[in-house]
KEKOL-260094 format. One record per residue (C-alpha): residue number from 1; x, y, z; residue in one letter. Coordinates in steps of 0.1 Angstrom, whole numbers. Layout:
     i       x       y       z   aa
   NUM       X       Y       Z    A
...
***
This chain:
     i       x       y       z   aa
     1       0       0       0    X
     2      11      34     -10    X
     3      11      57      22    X
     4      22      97      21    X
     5      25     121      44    X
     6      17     157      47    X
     7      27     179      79    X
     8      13     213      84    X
     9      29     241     105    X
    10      13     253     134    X
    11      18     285     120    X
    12      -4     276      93    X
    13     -32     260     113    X
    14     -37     291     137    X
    15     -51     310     105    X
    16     -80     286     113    X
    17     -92     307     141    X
    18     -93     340     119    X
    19    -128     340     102    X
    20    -157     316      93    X
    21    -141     306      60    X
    22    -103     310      70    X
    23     -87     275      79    X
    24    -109     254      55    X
    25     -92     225      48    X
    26    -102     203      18    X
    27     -99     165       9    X
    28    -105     149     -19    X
    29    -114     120     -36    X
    30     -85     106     -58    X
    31     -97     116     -89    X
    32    -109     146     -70    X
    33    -148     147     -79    X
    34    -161     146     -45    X
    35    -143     171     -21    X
    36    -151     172      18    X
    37    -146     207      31    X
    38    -139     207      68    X
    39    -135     240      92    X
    40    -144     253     126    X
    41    -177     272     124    X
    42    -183     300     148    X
    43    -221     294     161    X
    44    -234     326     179    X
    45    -260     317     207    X
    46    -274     335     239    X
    47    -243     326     255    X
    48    -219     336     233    X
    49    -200     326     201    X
    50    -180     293     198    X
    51    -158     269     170    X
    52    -174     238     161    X
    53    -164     208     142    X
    54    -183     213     107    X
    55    -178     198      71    X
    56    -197     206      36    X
    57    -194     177       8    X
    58    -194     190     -29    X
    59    -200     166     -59    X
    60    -185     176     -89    X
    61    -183     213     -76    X
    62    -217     211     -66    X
    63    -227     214     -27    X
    64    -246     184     -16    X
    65    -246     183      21    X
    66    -237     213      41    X
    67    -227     229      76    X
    68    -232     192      89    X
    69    -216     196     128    X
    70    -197     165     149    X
    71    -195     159     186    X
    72    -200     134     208    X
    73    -220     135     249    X
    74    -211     119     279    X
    75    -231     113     313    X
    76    -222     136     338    X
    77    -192     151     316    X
    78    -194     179     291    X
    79    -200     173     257    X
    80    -167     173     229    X
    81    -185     194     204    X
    82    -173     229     204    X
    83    -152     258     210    X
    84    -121     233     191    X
    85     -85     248     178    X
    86     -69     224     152    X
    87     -38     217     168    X
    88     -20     192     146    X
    89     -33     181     111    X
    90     -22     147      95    X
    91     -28     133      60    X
    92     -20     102      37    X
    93     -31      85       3    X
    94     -38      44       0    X
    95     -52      17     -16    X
    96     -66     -11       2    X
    97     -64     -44     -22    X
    98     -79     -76      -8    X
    99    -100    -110     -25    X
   100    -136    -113     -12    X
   101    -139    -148     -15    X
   102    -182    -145     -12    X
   103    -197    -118     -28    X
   104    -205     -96     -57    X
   105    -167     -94     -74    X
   106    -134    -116     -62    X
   107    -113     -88     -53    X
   108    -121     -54     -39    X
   109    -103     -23     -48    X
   110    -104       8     -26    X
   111     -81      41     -33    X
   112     -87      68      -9    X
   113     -74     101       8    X
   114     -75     106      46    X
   115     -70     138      70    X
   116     -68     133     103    X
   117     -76     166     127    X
   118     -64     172     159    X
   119     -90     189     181    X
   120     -83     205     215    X
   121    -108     226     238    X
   122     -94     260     239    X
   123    -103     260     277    X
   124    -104     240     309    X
   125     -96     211     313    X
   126     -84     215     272    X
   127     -94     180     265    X
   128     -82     161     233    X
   129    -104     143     202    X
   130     -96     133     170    X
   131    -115     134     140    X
   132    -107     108     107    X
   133    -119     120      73    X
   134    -113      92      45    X
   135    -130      99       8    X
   136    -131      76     -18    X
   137    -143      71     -50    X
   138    -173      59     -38    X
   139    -179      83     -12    X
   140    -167      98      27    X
   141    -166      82      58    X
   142    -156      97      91    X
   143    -149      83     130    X
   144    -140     100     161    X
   145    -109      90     182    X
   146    -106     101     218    X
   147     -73      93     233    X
   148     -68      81     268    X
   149     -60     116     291    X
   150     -68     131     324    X
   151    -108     131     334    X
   152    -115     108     302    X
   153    -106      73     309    X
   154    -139      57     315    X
   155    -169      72     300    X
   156    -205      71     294    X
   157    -217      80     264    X
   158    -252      92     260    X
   159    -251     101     221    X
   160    -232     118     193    X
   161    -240     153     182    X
   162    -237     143     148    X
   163    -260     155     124    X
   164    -267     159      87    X
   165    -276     194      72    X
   166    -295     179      38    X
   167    -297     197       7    X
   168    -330     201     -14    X
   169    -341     161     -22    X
   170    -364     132     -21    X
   171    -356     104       6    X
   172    -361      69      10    X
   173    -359      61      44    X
   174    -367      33      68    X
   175    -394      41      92    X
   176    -389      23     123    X
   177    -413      15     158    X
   178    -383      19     180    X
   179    -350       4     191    X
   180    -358     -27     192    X
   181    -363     -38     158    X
   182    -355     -66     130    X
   183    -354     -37     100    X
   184    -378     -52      87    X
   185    -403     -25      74    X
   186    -415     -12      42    X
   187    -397      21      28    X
   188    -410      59      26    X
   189    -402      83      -2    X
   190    -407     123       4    X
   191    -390     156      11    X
   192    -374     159      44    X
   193    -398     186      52    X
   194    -430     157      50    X
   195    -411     135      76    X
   196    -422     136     115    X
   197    -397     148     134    X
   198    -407     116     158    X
   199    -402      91     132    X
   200    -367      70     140    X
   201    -351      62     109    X
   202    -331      31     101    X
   203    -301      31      82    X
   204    -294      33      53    X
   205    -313      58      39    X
   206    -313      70       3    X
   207    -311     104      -7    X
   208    -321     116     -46    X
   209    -305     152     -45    X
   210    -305     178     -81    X
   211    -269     168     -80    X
   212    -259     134     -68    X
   213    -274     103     -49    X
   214    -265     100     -11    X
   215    -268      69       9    X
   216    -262      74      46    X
   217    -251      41      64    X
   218    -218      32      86    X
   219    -195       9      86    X
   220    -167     -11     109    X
   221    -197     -14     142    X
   222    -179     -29     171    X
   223    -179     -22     205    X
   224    -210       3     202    X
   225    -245      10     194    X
   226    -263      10     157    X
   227    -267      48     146    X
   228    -301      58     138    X
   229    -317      91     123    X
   230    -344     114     134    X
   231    -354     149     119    X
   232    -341     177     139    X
   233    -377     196     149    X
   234    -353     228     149    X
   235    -348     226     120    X
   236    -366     210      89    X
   237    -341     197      65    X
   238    -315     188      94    X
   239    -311     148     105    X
   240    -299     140     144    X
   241    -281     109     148    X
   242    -296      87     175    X
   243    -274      56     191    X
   244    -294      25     201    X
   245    -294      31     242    X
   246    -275      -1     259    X
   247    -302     -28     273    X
   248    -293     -23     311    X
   249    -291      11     313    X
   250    -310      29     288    X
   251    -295      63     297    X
   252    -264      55     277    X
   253    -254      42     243    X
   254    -221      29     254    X
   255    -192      23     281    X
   256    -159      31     266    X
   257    -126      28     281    X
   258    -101      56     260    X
   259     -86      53     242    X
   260    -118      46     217    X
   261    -128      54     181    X
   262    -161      49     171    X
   263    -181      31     135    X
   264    -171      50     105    X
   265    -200      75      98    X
   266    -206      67      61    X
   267    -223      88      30    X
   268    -216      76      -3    X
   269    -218      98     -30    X
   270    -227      86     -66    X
   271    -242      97    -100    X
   272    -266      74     -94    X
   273    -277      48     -70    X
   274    -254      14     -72    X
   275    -272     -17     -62    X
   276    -243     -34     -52    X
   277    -224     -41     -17    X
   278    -201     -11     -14    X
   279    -164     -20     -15    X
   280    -160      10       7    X
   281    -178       0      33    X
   282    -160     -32      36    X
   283    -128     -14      27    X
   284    -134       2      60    X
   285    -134     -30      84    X
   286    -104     -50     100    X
   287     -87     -79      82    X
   288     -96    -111      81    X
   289    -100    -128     114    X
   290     -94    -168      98    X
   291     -71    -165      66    X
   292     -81    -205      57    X
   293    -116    -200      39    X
   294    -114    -232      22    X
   295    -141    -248      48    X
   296    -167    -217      35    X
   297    -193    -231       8    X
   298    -218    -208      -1    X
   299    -247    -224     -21    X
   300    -286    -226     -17    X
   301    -304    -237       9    X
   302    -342    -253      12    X
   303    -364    -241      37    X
   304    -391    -258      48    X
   305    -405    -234      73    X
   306    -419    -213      50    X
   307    -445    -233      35    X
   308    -454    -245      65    X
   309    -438    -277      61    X
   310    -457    -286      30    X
   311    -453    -323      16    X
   312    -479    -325     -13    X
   313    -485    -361     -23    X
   314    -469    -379       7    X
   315    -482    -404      29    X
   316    -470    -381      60    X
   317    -480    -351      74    X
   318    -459    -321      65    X
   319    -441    -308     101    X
   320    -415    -305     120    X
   321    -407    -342     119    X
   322    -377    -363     108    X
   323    -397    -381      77    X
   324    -406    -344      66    X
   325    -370    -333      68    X
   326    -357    -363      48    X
   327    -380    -356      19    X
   328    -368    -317      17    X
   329    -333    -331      24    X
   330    -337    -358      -9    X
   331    -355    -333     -29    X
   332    -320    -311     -23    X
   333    -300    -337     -31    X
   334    -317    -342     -65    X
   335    -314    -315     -76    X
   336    -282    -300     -63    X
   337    -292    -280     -39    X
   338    -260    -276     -12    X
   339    -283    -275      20    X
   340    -311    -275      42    X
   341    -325    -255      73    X
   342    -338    -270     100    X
   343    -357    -241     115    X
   344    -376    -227     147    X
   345    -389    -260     169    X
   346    -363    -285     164    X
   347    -353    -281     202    X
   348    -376    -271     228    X
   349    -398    -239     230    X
   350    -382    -217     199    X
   351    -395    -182     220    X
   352    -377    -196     250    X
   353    -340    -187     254    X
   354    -333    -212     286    X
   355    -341    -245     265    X
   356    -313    -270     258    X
   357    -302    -262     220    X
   358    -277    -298     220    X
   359    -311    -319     226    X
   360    -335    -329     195    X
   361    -371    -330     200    X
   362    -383    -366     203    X
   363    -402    -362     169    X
   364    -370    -354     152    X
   365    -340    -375     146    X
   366    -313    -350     137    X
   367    -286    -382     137    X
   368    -300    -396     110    X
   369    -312    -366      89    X
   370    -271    -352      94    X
   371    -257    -386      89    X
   372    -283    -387      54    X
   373    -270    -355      48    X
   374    -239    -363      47    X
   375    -240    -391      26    X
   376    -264    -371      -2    X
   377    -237    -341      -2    X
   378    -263    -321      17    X
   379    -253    -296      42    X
   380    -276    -290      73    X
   381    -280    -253      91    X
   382    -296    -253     124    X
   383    -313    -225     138    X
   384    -310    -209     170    X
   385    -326    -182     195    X
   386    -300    -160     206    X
   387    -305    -163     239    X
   388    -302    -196     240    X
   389    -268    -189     223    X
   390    -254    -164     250    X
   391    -263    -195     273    X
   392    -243    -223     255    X
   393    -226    -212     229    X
   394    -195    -226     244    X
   395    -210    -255     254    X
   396    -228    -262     214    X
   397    -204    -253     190    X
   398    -177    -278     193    X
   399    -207    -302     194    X
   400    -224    -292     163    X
   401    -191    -298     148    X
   402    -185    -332     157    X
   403    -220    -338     147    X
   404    -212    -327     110    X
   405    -232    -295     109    X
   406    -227    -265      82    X
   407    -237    -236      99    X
   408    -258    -217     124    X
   409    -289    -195     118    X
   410    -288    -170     145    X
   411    -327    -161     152    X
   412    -346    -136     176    X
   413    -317    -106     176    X
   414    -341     -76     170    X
   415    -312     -51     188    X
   416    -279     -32     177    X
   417    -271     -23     212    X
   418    -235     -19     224    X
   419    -238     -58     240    X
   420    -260     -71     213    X
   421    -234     -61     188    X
   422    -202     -67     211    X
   423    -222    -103     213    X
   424    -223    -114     183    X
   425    -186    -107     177    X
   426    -180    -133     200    X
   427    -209    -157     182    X
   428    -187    -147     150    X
   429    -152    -154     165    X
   430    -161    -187     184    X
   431    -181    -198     151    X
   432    -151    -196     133    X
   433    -130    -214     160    X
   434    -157    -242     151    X
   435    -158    -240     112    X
   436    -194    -233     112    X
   437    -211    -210      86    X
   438    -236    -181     101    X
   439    -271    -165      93    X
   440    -277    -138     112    X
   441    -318    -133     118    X
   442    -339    -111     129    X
   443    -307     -89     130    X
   444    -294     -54     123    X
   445    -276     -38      91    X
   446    -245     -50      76    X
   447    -216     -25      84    X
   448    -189     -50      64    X
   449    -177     -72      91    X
   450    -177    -100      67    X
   451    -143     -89      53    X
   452    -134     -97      93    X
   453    -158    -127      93    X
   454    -163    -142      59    X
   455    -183    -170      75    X
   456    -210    -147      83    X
   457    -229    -153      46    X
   458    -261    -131      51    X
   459    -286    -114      70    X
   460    -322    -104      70    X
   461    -326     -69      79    X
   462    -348     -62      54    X
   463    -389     -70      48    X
   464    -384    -101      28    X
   465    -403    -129      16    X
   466    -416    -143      47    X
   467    -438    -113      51    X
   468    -459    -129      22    X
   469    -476    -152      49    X
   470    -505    -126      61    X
   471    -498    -100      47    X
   472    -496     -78      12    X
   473    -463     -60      21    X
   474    -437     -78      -2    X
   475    -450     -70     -32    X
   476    -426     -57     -66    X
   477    -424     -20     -59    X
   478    -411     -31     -25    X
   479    -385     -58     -37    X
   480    -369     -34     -62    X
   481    -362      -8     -33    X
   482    -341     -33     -11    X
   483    -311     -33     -40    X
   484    -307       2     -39    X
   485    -309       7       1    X
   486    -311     -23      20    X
   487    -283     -42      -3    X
   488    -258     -14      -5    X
   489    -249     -20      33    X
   490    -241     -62      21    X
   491    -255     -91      15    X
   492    -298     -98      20    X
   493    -311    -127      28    X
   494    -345    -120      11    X
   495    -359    -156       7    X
   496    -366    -159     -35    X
   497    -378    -190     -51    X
   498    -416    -191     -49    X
   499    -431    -206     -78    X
   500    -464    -205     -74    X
   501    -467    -166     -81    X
   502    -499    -150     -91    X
   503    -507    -110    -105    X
   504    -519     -87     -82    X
   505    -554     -90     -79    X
   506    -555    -127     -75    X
   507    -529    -125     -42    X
   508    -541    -141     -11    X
   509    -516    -137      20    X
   510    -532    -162      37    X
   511    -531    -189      13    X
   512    -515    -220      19    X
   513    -490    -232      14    X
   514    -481    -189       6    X
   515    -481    -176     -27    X
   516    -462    -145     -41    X
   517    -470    -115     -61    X
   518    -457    -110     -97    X
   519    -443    -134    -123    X
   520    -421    -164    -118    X
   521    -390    -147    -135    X
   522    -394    -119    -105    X
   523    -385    -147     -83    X
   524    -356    -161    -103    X
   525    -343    -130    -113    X
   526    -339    -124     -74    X
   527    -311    -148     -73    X
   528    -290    -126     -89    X
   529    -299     -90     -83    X
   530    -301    -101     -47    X
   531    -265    -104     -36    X
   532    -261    -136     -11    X
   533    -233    -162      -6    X
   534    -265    -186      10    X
   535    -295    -184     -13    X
   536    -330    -199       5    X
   537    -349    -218     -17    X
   538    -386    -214       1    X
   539    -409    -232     -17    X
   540    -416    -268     -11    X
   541    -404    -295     -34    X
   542    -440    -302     -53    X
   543    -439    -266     -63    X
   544    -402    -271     -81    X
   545    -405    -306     -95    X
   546    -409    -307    -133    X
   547    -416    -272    -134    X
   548    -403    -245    -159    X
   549    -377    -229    -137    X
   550    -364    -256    -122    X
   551    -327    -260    -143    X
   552    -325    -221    -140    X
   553    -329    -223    -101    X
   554    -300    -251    -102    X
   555    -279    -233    -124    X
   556    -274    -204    -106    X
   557    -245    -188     -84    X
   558    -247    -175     -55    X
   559    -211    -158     -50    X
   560    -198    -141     -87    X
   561    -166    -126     -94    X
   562    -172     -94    -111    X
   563    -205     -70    -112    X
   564    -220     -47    -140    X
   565    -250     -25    -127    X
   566    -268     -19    -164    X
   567    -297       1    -151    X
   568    -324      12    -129    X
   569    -346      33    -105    X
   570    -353      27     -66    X
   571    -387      10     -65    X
   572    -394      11    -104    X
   573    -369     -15    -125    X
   574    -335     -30    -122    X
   575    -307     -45    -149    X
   576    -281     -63    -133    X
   577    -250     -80    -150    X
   578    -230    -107    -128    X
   579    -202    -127    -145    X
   580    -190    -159    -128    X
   581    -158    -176    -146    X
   582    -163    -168    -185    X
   583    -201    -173    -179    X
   584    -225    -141    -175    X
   585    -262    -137    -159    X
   586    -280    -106    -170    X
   587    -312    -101    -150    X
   588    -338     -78    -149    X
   589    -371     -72    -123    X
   590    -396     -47    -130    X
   591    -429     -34    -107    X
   592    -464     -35    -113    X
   593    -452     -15    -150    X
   594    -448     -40    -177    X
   595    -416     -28    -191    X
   596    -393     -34    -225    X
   597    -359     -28    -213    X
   598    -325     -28    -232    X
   599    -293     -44    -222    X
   600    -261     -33    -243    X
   601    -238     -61    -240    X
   602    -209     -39    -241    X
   603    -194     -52    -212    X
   604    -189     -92    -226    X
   605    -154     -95    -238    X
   606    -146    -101    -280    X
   607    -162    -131    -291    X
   608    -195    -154    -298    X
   609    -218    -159    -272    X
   610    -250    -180    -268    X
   611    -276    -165    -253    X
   612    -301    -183    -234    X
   613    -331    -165    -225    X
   614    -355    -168    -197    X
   615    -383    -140    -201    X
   616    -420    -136    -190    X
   617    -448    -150    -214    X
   618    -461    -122    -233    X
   619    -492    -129    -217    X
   620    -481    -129    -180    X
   621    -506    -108    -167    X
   622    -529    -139    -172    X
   623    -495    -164    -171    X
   624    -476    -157    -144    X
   625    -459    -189    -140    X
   626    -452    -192    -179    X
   627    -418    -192    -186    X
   628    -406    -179    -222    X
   629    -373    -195    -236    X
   630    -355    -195    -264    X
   631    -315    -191    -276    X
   632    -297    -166    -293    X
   633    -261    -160    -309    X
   634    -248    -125    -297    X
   635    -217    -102    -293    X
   636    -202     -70    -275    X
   637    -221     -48    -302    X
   638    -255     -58    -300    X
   639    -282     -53    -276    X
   640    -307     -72    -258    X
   641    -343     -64    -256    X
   642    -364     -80    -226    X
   643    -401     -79    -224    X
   644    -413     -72    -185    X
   645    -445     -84    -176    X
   646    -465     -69    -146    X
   647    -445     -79    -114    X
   648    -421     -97    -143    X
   649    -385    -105    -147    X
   650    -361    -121    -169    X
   651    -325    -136    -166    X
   652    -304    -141    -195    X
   653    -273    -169    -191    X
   654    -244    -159    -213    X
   655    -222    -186    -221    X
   656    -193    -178    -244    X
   657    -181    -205    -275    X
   658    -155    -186    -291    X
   659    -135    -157    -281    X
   660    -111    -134    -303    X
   661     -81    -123    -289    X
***
């Protein structure tokens, strides 16, 4: 990595104190379109004038967030936010360079810039704070430091005084109930003026401005508490940061011993919005924790839970039973499917976190479904309540592993509070100690600890498709809003693969087994616009069995090693281009618009390719289950056209026969 350093004279930095615009110091991106312009602002109040922490981020010359001021509060201590000299400034360039082994490209590339400011109160007791300022291609992230020193070696923190002065814009944000929460609601477009200032806001949120598109989000949560967002009542078109308060004492957000830096406050700043895990964000997390990744398999995974267990046709009744489990486990292993979930009820009371998670029920016999699994190439995922986990954890790990099992699905989180999250670091690091895959569910955002933790494959976070099962929530205009928010923080476990998908008008969310809304190509397509290293496959095996679909479902990656975004608008249509090996997958959803969209296939190297398509019937409004097919012979130079159905889709398998070099 490629480090320089750039030392200003104190002489210099005391010009800082001159005037509201003397002192500015700038940072730029590395090709220098986004520039963060940071300063001490003097704020006159009723008591007086004081500096304060500020920074402004232009776009290509353009302002897109302004005056936005830092801080941070303790209990029974003054606040760090104000009346600052710069005493020190410190700067360097760098590239981070690293493989993802499970995700959206195989190696991630990150150049950046980086100003660190040295921040002293200019009176008693003259306490000490550091902010980092890093910009990147993709956008800025900052973090406070506070070194350890007199009267600050133990705090309390109650909150952070930063806050988001927002241009002119439409939003679409996350409107959460409280604290306690599995993200898992629909989303809300408006002008920050329409918001309620009472409304807590989940992260990230998505911001159209006349100039660029910001996404809000952070990155590198450790030791501390999920940031949230609420609108200022002071002021209409500011957003307050809020910390999730810790569980025992909900006064605070966090104990910190100094020295401490907090998660990297994160906006990125594009042209448009990128449906795409940001390599920034990861770019912004530790190193690998286990450098042997060979044990990792990504794949897809059937879930029986979510048709209720169905088994259409068979002489048993479809439950949580061991004759049950071996039918989903033979229907995986027929069609090369890597594994299977054994869900909520395998052990004890699921709601219960004091039952025994090493003991089967008596109607399951786990044994013989692993040791079946084993010998079909199956893997098995077990889920767990997380309380259950703080409990045993210790105790169940090294047991699932001598039992042969794949991974953990980590249920009933529904906090980012400072031990929730310091928690489930542990779950992460003893996981790994035990070669077992995670799930996280039920949880908060990704912040890019899987560059730390590559065995943590996906998450919920996000209204998915479980909410089809009573109620009309997950619907198309809802699913194409989670690539351009939700799935910009990492991977989303979404649950695709219904089959049995029906228009609009004819949706019942209490049908069962559950149905979905749109065509059949809106589910597929899902596999890859929806970035996941686990896939779920939720429908039961009837529903897949000689259907049209089928060999597309199997054919599938999951993990890809380079990623095109084509096209698209938040909550309207999407055109996604992954490429894994020599082999590409175009695919395309749409909302309740019936859409003809055009892919340029600029992006395919020199060469022949066949194309086989896999598009809505022209008739899907009627046929939603119909599958179009049909092959064609294409380069670089031409372009693709792809009829959209209502609620449609389409996925487009590039395979190439001959290349010119």
């Amino acid at each position: 990595m490629f480090l320089k350093q750039k030392m200003i004279s104190f002489l210099w930095l005391s010009l800082a104190f001159c005037g509201h615009a003397a002192g500015t110091e700038i940072i730029r991106s590395p090709s220098g379109s986004i520039q963060v312009h940071c300063n001490l602002k003097i704020e006159t109040g009723r008591e007086g004038s004081r500096s304060r922490f500020t920074f402004n981020i232009f776009y290509k010359g353009n302002l897109v967030l302004q005056d936005s001021p830092t801080g941070l509060s303790f209990r029974d201590l003054p606040s760090l936010e104000g009346d600052f000299r710069i005493y020190h400034l410190e700067s360097r360039s760098g590239q981070d360079i690293f493989r993802l082994p499970f995700g959206n490209t195989d190696t991630v590339r990150c150049a950046w810039n980086e100003t660190v400011f040295y921040l002293q109160e200019r009176y008693p007791p003259f306490r000490v704070m550091e902010m980092h300022f890093r910009v990147s291609e993709e956008g800025v992230a900052f973090r406070y430091r506070v070194p350890d020193q007199a009267g600050l070696s133990e705090v309390e923190l109650t909150g952070e005084e930063t806050a988001f002065q927002l241009a002119e814009g439409l939003l679409y944000a996350l409107p959460l109930e409280s604290f306690t929460t599995t993200y898992e609601a629909n989303y809300w477009t408006g002008r920050p003026r329409e918001m309620q200032p009472s409304t807590l806001l989940g992260l990230p949120l998505l911001m159209r401005t006349p100039h660029a598109w910001l996404l809000f989000t952070e990155a590198g949560l450790k030791n501390y508490g999920g940031m949230y967002l609420r609108k200022d009542p002071k002021n209409m078109s500011r957003l307050l940061s809020e910390i999730a308060p810790r569980r025992q004492d909900a006064g605070i957000s966090a104990r910190l011993k100094t020295p401490f830096v907090t998660p990297w406050r994160v906006i990125l700043v594009q042209e448009r919005p990128v449906p795409a895990a940001s390599p920034f964000i990861l770019s912004l997390n530790d190193k690998p924790a286990y450098p042997d990744t060979d044990w990792i398999k990504p794949g897809k995974c059937v879930w029986p839970e979510w048709s209720g267990h169905w088994a259409e046709g068979e002489p048993f009744s479809g439950k949580m039973n061991t004759d049950t489990y071996l039918y989903y486990l033979q229907f995986a292993a027929d069609h090369g499917l890597e594994y299977l979930l054994i869900d909520a009820g395998w052990y004890g009371d699921p709601e219960s976190g004091l039952e025994d998670i090493t003991t089967p029920n008596s109607g399951l016999d786990l044994s013989r479904i692993l040791q079946q699994g084993k010998e079909s190439g199956v893997g098995i995922f077990l889920w767990l309540n997380l309380e259950c986990v703080e409990n045993q954890m210790e105790k169940a790990f090294p047991i699932y592993r001598s039992w042969g099992v794949a991974g953990v699905r980590i249920g009933r989180i529904n906090r980012d509070d400072q031990e929730t999250v310091r928690f489930l670091h542990r779950v992460l690091e003893a996981a790994g100690k035990h070669r077992l895959m995670v799930v996280f569910d039920g949880a908060y955002k990704p912040t890019g600890i899987r560059r730390t933790y590559p065995h943590l494959l996906t998450r919920t976070a996000v209204l998915g498709q479980p909410w089809n099962r009573g109620s009309v929530r997950c619907d198309p205009e809802h699913a194409l809003m989670v690539p351009f928010i939700r799935m910009a923080a990492g991977p989303v476990d979404f649950g695709p693969g219904c089959f049995r998908t029906v228009q609009e008008n004819y949706f019942d969310p209490h049908a069962v087994p559950p149905l979905a809304m749109g065509t059949r190509m809106h589910q597929l397509a899902m596999y890859v616009i929806f970035e996941s290293p686990l896939q779920m496959c939720v429908d039961h095996p009837a529903a897949y069995s000689g259907q049209p679909g089928i060999e597309l479902l199997q054919a599938l990656p999951t993990v890809w090693d380079e990623t095109r975004f084509i096209d698209g608008e938040p909550g309207d249509f999407i055109i996604t281009a992954r490429r894994k090996g020599s082999e590409w997958f175009v695919a395309a959803m749409t909302d309740w618009t019936p859409r003809t969209l055009s892919v340029p296939l600029s992006f395919l190297q020199e060469g022949a390719y066949r194309s086989e398509m896999h598009t809505d019937s022209p008739n899907a409004r009627f046929e939603p289950r119909r599958i179009r097919r049909y092959s064609l012979r294409v380069t670089r130079n031409d372009t693709l056209d792809l009829l959209l159905g209502p609620g449609g889709g389409a996925v487009v398998h590039l395979i190439l026969e001959s290349a010119d070099f």
